[in-house]
C-alpha positions in Angstrom: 45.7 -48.9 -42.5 43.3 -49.5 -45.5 40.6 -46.6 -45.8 37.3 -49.0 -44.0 39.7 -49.6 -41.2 40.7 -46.1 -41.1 36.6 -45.2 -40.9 35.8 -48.1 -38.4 38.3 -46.8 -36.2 37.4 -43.5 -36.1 33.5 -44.4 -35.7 34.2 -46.3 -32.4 36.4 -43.4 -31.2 33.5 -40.6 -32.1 30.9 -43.4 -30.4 33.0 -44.0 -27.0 33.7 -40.4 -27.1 29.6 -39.9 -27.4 29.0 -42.6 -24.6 31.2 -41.2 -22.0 30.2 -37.8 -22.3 26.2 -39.0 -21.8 27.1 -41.0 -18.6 29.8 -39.4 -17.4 29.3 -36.7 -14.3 31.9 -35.3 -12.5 32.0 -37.0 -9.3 32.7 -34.5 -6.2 36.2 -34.2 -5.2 37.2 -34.5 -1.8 38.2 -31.0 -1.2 34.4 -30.1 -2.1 33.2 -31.9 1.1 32.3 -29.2 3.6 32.5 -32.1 6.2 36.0 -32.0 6.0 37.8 -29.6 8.7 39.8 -26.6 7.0 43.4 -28.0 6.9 42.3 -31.0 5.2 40.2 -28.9 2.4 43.3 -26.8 1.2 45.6 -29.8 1.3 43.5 -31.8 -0.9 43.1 -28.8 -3.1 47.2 -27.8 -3.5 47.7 -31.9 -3.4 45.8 -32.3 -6.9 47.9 -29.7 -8.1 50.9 -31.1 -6.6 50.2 -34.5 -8.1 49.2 -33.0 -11.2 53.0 -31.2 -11.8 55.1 -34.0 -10.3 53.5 -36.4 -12.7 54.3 -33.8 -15.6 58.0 -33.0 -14.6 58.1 -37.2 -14.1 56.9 -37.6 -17.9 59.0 -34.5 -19.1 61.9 -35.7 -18.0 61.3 -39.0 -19.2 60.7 -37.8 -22.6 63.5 -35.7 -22.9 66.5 -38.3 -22.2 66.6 -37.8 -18.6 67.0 -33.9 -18.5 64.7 -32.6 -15.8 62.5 -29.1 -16.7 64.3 -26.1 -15.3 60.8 -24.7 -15.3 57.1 -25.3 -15.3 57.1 -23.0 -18.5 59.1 -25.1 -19.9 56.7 -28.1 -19.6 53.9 -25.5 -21.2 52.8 -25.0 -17.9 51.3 -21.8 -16.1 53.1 -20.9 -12.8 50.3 -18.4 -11.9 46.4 -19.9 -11.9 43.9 -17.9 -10.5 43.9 -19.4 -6.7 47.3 -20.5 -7.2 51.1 -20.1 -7.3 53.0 -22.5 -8.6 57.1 -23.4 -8.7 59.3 -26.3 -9.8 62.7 -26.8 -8.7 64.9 -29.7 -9.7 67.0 -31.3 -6.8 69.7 -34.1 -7.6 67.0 -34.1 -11.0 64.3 -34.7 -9.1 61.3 -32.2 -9.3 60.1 -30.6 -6.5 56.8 -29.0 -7.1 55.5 -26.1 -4.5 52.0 -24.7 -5.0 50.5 -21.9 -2.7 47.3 -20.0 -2.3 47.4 -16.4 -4.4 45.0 -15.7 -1.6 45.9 -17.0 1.6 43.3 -15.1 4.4 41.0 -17.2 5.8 43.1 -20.4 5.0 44.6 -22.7 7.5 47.1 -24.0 4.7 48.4 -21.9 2.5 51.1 -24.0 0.8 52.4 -27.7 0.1 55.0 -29.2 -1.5 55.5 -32.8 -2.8 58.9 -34.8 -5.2 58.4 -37.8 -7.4 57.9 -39.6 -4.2 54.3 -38.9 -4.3 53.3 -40.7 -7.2 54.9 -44.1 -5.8 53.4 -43.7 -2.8 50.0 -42.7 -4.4 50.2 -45.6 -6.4 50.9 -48.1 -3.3 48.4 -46.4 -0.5 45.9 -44.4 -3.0 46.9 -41.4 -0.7 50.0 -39.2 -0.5 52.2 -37.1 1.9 52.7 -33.1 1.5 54.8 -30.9 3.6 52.3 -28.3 4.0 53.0 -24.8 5.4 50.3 -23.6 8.2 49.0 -20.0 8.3 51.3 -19.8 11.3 54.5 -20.3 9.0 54.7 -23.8 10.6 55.6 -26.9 9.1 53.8 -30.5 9.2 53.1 -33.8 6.8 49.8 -34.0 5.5 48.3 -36.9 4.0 45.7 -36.0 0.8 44.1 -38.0 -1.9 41.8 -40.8 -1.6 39.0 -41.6 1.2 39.4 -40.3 4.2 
């Protein structure tokens, strides 16, 4: 790349940088919406981070010839957030991706879990099933992401 090009480039970057910053406000998520009934709020909330680690592990593993992460530090991820914990597990090397609530009082989810399926089915229905786990210790599918 010849040195103008080289400047020309990096001018438009620096300018659609500058323009998306000016018009760009963060939209409010779904989980923000007090309208939505308890359940529904934490799903949406562990679902982002589900999505969020599938689609890591998914690219991981596609970088690295095939060979699935044994762990999320292996990624360069964090397994411990502030409001969350956070595990990956590789079944028949597909990633299974758990996150929970450090915190669970006054939660009526306090964990979901998602595999690579997600992201096909996210890209199909713009939504997604979790298995979540209920304050109870019960089990049930939840669908996240998307309108409601």
């Amino acid at each position: 790349m010849t040195r103008p090009a080289l400047w020309l480039a990096l001018a438009v970057a620096v300018t659609a940088g500058a323009c998306k910053k000016e018009g760009a406000e963060r939209a409010p998520a779904v989980s923000d919406d007090p309208a939505l009934p308890p359940d529904r709020r934490d799903a949406e909330a562990l679902g982002r981070e589900v999505f969020e680690l599938v689609d890591r592990a998914i690219d991981y593993r596609g970088s690295h010839r095939g060979r699935p992460a044994r762990s999320l530090r292996q990624m360069g991820v964090d397994s411990l957030t502030p409001l969350t914990a956070r595990t990956l597990v590789s079944v028949n090397r597909e990633p299974v991706v758990s996150v929970q609530f450090r915190r669970p009082d006054g939660r009526a989810i306090t964990a979901c879990r998602g595999d690579s399926q997600i992201l096909e089915e996210a890209a199909v229905n713009g939504r997604f099933t979790l298995m979540c786990t209920l304050r109870n210790g019960s089990q049930r599918p939840i669908k996240v992401g998307g309108p409601r």
